[in-house]
C-alpha positions as CSV (number, residue, x, y, z in Angstrom):
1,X,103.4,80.3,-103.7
2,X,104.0,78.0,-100.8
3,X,101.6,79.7,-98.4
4,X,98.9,79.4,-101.5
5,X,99.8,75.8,-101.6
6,X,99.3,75.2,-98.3
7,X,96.3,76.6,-97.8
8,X,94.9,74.6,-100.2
9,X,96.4,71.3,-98.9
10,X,94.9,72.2,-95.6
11,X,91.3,73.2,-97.4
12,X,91.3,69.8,-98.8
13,X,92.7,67.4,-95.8
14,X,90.2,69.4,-93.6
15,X,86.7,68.9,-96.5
16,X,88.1,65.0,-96.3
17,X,88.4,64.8,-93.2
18,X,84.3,64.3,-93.0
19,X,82.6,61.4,-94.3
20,X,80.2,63.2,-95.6
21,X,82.2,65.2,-97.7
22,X,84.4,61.7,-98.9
23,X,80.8,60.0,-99.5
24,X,79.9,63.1,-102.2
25,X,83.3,63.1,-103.4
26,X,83.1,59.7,-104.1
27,X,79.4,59.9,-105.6
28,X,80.8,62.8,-107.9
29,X,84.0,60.7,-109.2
30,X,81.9,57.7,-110.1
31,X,79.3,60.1,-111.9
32,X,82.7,61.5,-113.9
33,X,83.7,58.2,-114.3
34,X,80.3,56.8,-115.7
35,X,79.6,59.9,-117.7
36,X,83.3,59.8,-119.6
37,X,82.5,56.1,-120.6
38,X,79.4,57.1,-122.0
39,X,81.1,60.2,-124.3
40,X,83.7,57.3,-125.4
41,X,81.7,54.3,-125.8
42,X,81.0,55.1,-129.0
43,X,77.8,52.9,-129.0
44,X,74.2,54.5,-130.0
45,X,70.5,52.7,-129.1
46,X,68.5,51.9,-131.6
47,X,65.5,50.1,-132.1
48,X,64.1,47.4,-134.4
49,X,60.9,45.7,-135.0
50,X,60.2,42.3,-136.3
51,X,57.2,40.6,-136.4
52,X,56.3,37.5,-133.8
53,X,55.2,33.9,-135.4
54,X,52.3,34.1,-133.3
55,X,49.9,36.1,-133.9
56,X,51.3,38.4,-136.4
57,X,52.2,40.7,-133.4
58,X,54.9,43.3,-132.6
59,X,58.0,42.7,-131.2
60,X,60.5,45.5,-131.0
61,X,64.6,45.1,-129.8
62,X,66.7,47.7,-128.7
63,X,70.2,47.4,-130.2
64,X,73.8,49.4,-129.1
65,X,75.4,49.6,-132.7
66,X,79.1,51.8,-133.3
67,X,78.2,55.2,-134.1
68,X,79.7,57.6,-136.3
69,X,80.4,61.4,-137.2
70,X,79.3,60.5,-140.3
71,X,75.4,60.5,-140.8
72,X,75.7,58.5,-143.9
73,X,77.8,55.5,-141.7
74,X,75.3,55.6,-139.0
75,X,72.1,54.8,-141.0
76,X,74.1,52.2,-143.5
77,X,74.9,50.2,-140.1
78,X,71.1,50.5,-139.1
79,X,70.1,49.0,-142.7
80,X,72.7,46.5,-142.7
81,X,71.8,45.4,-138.8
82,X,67.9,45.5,-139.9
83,X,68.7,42.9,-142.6
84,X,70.7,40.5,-140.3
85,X,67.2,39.9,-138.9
86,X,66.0,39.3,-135.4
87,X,67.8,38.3,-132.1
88,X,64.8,36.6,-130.6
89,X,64.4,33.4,-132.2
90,X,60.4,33.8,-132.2
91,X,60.7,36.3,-134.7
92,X,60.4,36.2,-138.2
93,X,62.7,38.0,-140.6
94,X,62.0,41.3,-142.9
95,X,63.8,39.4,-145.7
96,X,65.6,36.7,-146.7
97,X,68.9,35.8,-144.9
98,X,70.7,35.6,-148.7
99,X,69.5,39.8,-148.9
100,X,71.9,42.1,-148.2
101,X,72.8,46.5,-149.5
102,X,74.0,46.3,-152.7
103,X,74.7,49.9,-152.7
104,X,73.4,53.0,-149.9
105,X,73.7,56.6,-150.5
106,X,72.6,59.4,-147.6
107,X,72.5,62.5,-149.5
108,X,70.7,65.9,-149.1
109,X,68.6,64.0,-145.9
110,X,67.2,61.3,-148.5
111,X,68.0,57.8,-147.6
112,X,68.8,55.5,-150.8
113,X,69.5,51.9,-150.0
114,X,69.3,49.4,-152.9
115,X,68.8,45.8,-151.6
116,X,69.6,42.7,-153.8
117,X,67.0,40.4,-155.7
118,X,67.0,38.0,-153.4
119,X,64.6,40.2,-150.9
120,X,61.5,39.9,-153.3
121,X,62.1,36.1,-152.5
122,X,59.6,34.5,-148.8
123,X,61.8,33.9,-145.8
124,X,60.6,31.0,-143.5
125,X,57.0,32.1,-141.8
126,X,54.3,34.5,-142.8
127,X,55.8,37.7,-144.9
128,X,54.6,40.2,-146.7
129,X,57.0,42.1,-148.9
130,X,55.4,45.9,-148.4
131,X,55.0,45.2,-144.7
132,X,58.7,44.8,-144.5
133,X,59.9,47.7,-146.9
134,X,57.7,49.7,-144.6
135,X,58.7,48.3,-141.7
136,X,62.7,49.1,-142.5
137,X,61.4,52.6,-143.7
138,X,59.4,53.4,-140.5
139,X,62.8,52.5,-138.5
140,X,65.1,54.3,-140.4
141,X,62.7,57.5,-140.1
142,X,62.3,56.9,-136.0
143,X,65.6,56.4,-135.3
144,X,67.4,59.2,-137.5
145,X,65.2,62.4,-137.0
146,X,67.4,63.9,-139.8
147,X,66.4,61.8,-142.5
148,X,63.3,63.7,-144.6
149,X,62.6,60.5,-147.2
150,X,63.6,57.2,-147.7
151,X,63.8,55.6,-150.8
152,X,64.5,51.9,-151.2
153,X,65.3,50.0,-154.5
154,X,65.8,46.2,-155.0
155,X,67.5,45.1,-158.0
156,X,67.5,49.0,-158.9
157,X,64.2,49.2,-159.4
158,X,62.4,51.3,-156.8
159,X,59.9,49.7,-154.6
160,X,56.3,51.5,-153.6
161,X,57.3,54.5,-154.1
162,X,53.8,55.9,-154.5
163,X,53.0,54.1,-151.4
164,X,55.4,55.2,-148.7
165,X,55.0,58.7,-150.8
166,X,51.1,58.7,-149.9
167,X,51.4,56.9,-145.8
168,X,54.3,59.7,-145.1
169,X,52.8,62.6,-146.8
170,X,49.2,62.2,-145.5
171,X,51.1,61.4,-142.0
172,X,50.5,64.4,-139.0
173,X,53.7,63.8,-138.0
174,X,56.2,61.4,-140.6
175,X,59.1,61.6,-138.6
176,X,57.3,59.6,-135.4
177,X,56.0,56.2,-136.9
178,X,54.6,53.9,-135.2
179,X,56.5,50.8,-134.5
C-alpha cells in the first residue's frame, strides 16, 4: 500500500513539476470550478419583448430568473416577471402595473394563467390589448418548448381564443415565434 502510494506521490510531483502541466491543471480546475456554479446557480435565461415608444419597434431583454424542478413554477415566474413590465425605461408595458395572476394552472402541457381586470385597462403609451396577449403567449411558447397551448383568461373570461387558436395552428412551426 505504501509503495502504491508512493508511486503516485512521485507521478504527481514529477507531472507538476512542468509548467505546462500546472498551466492545464489550473485551466481544468477553473473549468470545474465555473461549470459546478453553473449546475448550482439555479438561475435560467429567458427572454422578453416589450415594445419601444418610438416607433412601435422591438425591444427584447434577456432575464436570469430562479428555476425550478417543477415545470408549472418555472412558467408562473416567467408570467409573473412578464407582467412586472420592462427594465429599459424606453419601453412600454404589456399591461397595466395594477395587473397581476389571479390564478395559473400548467397542466397536461396547456398553460392557463388568468390575469385580473385591470389588464383590459391602457397603460401609459401606445397599447394594444391583443398585441400584448400575444406578445406574453409568443414568450411563454419560445421559452418553454414543452408547453403545446396557452390559454389566457382575464377576469375568467377567456381572451382570443379563436385568435391565438387560428395564428398557432396555421403556424409551420408554433413552438418558434417570432419575437
Amino acid at each position: 500500500m505504501k509503495d502504491t502510494l508512493k508511486k503516485i506521490l512521485s507521478f504527481f510531483s514529477r507531472f507538476f513539476s512542468k509548467a505546462r502541466n500546472r498551466r492545464i491543471c489550473y485551466l481544468v480546475l477553473i473549468f470545474l470550478v465555473a461549470f459546478t456554479d453553473f449546475l448550482y446557480s439555479g438561475l435560467a435565461r429567458r427572454t422578453f419583448v416589450f415594445y419601444s415608444h418610438i416607433g412601435d419597434s422591438i425591444v427584447v431583454e434577456d432575464r436570469m430568473l430562479h428555476w425550478s424542478l417543477d415545470r408549472e413554477t418555472n412558467v408562473r415566474r416567467y408570467v409573473e416577471e412578464a407582467l412586472l413590465g420592462p427594465v429599459s425605461p424606453d419601453s412600454v408595458l404589456l399591461f397595466p402595473r395594477e395587473t397581476h395572476l389571479s390564478s395559473f394552472m400548467f397542466r397536461e402541457g396547456i398553460v392557463y394563467a388568468n390575469l385580473t381586470e385591470s389588464a383590459v385597462l391602457p397603460p401609459p403609451g401606445s397599447w394594444n390589448l391583443f398585441r400584448s396577449l400575444l406578445t406574453l403567449n409568443e414568450g411563454i411558447r419560445r421559452n418553454f418548448s414543452y408547453v403545446n397551448d396557452v390559454r389566457l383568461f382575464i377576469g375568467g373570461n377567456e381572451a382570443f381564443s379563436e385568435e391565438f387558436s387560428k395564428i398557432f395552428t396555421n403556424s409551420a412551426d408554433n413552438r418558434r415565434t417570432s419575437p
